[in-house]
Backbone as CSV, one residue per row, in Angstrom:
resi,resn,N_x,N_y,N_z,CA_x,CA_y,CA_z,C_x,C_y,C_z
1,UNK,0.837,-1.177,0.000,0.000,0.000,0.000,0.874,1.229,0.000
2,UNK,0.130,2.518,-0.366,1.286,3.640,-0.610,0.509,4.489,0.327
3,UNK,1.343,5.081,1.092,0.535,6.123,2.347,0.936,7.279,1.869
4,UNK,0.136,8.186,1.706,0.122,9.648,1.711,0.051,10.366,2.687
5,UNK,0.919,11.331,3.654,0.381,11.619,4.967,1.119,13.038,4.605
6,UNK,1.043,13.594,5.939,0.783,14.866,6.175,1.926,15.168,7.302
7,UNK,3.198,15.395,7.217,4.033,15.445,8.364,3.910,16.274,9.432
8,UNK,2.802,17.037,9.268,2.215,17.841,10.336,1.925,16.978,11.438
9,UNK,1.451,16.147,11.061,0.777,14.965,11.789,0.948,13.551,12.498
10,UNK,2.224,13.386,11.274,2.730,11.819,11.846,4.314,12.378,10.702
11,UNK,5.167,11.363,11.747,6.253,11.528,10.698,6.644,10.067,9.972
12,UNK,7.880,10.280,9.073,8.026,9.181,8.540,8.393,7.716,9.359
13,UNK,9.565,8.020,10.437,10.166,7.584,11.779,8.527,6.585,12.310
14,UNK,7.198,7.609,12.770,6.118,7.144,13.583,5.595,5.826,12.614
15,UNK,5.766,5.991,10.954,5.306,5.344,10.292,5.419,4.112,10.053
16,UNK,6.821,4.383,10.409,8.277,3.116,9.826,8.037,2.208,11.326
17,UNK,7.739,3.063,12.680,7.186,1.987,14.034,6.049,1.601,13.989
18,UNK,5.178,1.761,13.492,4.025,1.329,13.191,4.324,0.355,12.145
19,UNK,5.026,0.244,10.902,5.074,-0.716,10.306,5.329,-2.077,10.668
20,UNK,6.722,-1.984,11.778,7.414,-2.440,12.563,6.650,-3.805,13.649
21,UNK,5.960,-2.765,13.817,5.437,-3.604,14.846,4.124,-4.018,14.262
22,UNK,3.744,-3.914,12.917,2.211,-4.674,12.654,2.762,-5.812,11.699
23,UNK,3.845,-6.661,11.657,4.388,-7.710,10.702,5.246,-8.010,11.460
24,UNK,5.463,-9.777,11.226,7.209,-10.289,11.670,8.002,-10.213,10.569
25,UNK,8.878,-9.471,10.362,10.026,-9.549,9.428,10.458,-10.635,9.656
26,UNK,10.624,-11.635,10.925,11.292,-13.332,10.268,10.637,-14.210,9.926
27,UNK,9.409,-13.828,9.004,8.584,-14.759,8.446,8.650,-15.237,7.359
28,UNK,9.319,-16.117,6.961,9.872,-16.631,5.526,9.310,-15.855,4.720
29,UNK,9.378,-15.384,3.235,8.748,-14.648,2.453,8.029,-15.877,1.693
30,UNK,6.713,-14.963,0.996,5.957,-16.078,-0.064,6.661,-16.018,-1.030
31,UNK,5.508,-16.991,-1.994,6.118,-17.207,-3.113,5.641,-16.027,-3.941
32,UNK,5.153,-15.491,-3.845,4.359,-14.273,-4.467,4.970,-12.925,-4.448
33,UNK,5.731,-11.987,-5.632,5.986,-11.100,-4.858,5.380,-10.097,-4.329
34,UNK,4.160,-10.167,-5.383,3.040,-9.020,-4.883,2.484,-9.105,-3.140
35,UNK,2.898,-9.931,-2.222,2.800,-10.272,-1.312,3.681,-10.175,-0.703
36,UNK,4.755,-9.367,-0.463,6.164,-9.511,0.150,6.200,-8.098,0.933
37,UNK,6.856,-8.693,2.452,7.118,-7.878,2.884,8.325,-6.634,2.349
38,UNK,7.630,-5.411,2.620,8.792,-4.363,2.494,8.285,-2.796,2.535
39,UNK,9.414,-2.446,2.621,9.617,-0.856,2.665,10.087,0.072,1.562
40,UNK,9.160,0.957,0.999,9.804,1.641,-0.049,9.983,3.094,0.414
41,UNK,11.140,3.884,0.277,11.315,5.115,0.536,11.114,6.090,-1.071
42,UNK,11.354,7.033,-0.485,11.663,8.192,-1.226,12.334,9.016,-1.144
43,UNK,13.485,9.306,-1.986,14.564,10.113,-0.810,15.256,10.064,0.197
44,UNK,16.973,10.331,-0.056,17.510,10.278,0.991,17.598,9.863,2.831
45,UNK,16.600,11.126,2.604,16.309,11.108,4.177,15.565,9.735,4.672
46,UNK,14.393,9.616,3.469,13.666,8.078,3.913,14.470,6.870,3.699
47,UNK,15.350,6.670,2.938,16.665,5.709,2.846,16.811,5.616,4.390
48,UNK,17.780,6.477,4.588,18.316,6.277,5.664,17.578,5.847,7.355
49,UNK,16.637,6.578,7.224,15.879,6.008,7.960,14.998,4.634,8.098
50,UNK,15.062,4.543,6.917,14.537,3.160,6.602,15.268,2.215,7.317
51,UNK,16.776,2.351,6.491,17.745,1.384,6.879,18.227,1.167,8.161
52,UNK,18.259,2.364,8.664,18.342,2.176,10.484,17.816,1.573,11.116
53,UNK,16.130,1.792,10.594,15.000,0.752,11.191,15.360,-0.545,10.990
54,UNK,15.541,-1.183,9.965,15.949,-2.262,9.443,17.257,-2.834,9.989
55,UNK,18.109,-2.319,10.645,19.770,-2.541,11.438,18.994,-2.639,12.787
56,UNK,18.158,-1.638,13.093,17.852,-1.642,14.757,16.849,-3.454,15.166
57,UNK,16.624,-3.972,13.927,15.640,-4.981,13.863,16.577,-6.064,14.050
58,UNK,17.322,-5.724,12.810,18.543,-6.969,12.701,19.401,-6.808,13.987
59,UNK,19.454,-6.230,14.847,20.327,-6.527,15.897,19.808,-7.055,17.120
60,UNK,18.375,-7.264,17.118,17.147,-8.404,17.689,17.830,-9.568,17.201
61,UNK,18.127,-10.095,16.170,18.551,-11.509,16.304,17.664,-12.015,15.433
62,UNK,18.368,-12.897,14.466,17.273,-13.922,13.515,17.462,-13.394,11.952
63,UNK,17.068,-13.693,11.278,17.162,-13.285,10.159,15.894,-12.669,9.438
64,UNK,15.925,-11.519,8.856,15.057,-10.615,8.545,14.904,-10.429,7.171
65,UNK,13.227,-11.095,6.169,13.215,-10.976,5.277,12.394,-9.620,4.533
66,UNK,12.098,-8.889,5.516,11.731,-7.293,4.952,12.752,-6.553,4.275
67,UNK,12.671,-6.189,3.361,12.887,-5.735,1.930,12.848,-3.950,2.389
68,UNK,13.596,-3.537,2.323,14.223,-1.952,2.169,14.591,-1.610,0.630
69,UNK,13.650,-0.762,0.057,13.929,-0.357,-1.232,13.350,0.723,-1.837
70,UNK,13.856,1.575,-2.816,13.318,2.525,-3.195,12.236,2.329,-4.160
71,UNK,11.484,3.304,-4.207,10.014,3.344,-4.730,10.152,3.950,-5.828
72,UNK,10.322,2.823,-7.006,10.576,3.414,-8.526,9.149,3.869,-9.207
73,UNK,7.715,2.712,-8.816,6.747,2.850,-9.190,5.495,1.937,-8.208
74,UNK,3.948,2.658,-8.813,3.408,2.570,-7.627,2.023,1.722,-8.854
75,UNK,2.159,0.506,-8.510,0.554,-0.383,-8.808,-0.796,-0.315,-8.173
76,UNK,-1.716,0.119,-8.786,-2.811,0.005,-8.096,-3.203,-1.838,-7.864
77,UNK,-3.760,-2.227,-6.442,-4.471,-3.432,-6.452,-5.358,-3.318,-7.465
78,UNK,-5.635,-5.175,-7.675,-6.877,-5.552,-8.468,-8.000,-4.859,-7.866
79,UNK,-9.145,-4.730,-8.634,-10.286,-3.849,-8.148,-10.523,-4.723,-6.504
80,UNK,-11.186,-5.794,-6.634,-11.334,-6.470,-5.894,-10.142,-6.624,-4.545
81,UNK,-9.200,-6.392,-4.331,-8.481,-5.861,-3.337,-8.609,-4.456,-2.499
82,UNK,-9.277,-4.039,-3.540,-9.861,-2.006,-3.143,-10.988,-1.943,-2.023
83,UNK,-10.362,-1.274,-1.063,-11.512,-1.034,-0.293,-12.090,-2.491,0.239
84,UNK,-11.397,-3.257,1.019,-11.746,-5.082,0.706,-12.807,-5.463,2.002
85,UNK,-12.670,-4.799,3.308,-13.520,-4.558,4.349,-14.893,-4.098,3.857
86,UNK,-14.721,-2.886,3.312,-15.614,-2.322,2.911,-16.815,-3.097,1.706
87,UNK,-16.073,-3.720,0.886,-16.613,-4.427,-0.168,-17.373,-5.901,0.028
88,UNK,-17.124,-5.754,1.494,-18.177,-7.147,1.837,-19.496,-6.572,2.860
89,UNK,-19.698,-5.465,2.901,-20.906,-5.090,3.358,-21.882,-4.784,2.128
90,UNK,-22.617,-5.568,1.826,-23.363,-5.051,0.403,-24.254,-4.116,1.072
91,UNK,-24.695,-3.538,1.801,-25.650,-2.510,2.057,-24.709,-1.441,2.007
92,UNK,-23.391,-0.896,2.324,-22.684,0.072,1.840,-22.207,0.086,0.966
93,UNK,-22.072,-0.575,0.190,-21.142,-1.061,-1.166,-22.180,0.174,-1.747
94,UNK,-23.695,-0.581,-2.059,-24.782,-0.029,-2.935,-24.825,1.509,-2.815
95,UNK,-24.668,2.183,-1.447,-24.273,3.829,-1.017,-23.524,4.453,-2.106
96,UNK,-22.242,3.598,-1.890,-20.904,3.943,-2.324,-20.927,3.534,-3.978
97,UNK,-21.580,2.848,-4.553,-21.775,2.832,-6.270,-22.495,3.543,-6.600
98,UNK,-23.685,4.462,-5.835,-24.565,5.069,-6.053,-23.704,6.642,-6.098
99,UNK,-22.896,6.463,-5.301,-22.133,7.881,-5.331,-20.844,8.105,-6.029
100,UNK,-20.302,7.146,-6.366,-19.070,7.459,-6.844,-18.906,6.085,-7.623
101,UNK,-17.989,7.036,-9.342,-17.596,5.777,-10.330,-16.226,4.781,-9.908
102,UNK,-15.473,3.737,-10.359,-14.606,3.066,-10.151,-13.001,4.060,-9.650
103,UNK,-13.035,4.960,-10.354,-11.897,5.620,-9.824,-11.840,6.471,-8.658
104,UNK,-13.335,7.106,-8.488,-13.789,8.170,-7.591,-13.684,7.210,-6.289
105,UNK,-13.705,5.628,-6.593,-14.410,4.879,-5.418,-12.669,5.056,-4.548
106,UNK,-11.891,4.202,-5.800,-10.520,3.861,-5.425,-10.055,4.804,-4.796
107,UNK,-9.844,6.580,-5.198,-9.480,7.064,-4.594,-10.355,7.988,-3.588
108,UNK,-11.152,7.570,-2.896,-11.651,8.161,-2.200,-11.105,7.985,-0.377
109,UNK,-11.066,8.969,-0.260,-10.578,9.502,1.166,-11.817,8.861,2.239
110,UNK,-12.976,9.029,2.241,-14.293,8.894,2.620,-14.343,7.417,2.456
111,UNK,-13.847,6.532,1.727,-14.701,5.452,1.127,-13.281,4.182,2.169
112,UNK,-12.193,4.833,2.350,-10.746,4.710,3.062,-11.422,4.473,4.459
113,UNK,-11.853,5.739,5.280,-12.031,5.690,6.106,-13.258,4.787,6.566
114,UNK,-14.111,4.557,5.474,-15.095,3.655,5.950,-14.877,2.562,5.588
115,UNK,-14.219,2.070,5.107,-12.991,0.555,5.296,-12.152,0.170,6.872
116,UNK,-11.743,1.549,6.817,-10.972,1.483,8.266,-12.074,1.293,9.604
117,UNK,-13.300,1.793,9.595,-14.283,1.655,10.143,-14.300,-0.038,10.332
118,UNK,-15.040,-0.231,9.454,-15.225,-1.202,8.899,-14.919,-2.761,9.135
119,UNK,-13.524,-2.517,9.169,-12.114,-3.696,9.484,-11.941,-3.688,10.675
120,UNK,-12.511,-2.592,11.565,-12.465,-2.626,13.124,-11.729,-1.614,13.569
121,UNK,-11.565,-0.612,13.010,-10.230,0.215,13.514,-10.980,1.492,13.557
122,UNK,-10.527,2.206,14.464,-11.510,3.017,14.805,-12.425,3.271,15.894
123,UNK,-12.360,4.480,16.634,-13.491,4.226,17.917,-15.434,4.743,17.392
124,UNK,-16.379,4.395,18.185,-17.548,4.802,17.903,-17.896,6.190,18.151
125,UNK,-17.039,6.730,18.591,-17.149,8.357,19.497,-16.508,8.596,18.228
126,UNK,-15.437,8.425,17.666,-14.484,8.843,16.355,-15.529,8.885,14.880
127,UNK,-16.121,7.937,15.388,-17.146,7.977,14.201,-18.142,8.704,13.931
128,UNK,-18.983,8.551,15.455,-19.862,9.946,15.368,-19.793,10.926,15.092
129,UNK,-18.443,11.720,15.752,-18.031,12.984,15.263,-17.308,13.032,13.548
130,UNK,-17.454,12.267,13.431,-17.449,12.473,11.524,-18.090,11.885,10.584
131,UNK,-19.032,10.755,11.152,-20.265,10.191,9.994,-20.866,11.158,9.246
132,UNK,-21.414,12.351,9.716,-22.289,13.019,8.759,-21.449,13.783,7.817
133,UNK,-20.388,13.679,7.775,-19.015,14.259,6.330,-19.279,13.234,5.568
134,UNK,-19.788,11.523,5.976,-19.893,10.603,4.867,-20.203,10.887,3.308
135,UNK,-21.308,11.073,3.774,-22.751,11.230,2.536,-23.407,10.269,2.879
136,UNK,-23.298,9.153,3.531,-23.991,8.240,3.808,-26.163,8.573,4.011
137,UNK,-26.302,7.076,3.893,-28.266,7.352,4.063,-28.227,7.478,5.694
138,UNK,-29.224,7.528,6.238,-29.293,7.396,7.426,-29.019,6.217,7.717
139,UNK,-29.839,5.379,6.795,-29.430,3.643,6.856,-28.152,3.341,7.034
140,UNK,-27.544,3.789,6.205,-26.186,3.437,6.152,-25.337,4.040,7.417
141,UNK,-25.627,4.992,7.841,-24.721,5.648,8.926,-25.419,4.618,10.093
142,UNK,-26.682,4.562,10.477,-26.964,3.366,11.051,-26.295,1.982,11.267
143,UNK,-26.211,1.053,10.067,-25.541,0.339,9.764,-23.594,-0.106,9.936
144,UNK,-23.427,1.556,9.795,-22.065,1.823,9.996,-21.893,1.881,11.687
145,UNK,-22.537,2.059,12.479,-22.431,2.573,13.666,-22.662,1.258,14.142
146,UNK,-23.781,0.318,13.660,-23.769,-1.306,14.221,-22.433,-1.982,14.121
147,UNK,-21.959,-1.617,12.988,-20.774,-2.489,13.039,-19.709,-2.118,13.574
148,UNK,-19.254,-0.825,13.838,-18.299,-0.088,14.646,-18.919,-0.886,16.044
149,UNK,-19.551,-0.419,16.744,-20.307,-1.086,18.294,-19.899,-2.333,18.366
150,UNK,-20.067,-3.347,17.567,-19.579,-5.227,17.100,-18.251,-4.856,17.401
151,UNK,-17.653,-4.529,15.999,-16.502,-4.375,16.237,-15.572,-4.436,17.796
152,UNK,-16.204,-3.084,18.223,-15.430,-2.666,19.363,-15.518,-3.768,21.056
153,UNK,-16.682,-4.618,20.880,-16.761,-5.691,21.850,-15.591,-6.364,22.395
């Protein structure tokens, strides 16, 4: 996945620990490469930081198959990988085709966050205070708020 962020907000460093700690780098790699762990920078500065991260790991012990590399070019997933939380609620799906075409869907900021919803991430107080930016039906903000509540059990 390619993150776009806002260094106001999070830096590259917060990103690279968060990566860190949501994967085992000594997990044999697949056979797949579209499936492989790794890190792509941009620039110097993200090099280096990268690679530090990657030395500070390797000196834990074991052998580490996360991949440090620069970011020559960027693939979109198959449709069906897009939005993949999101795409198994057919009562929001229908919202979200009703409002926006295949590209509008992919890149939508709105359609992101209600994935992230979605997949469990996210609080119900977090949600409230920004469901009605959705566009969502009432149904659907309904719906969205059942499953946030599940979720959070």
């Amino acid at each position: 996945m390619q993150i776009d962020f806002d260094r106001a907000g999070i830096s590259y460093v917060e990103l690279l620990n968060i990566f860190w700690r949501s994967h085992n780098p000594r997990q044999l790699p697949t056979w797949s490469r579209q499936y492989m762990d790794a890190v792509f920078y941009c620039g110097e500065e993200q090099a280096e930081l990268a690679r530090s991260k990657l030395n500070s790991e390797q000196a834990v012990g074991g052998e580490i198959y996360t991949l440090v590399e620069p970011l020559t070019a960027f693939y979109l997933a198959e449709d069906y990988h897009q939005k993949y939380y999101l795409r198994q609620e057919t009562e929001l799906m229908k919202e979200f085709d009703r409002m926006y075409d295949r590209a509008q869907f992919i890149n939508s900021t709105v359609a992101a966050k209600v994935n992230g919803y979605v997949a469990g991430c996210g609080s119900l107080p977090a949600l409230k205070a920004e469901i009605k930016e959705f566009g969502l039906s009432a149904a659907g903000c309904e719906k969205l708020e059942k499953l946030v509540s599940r979720n959070r059990r």
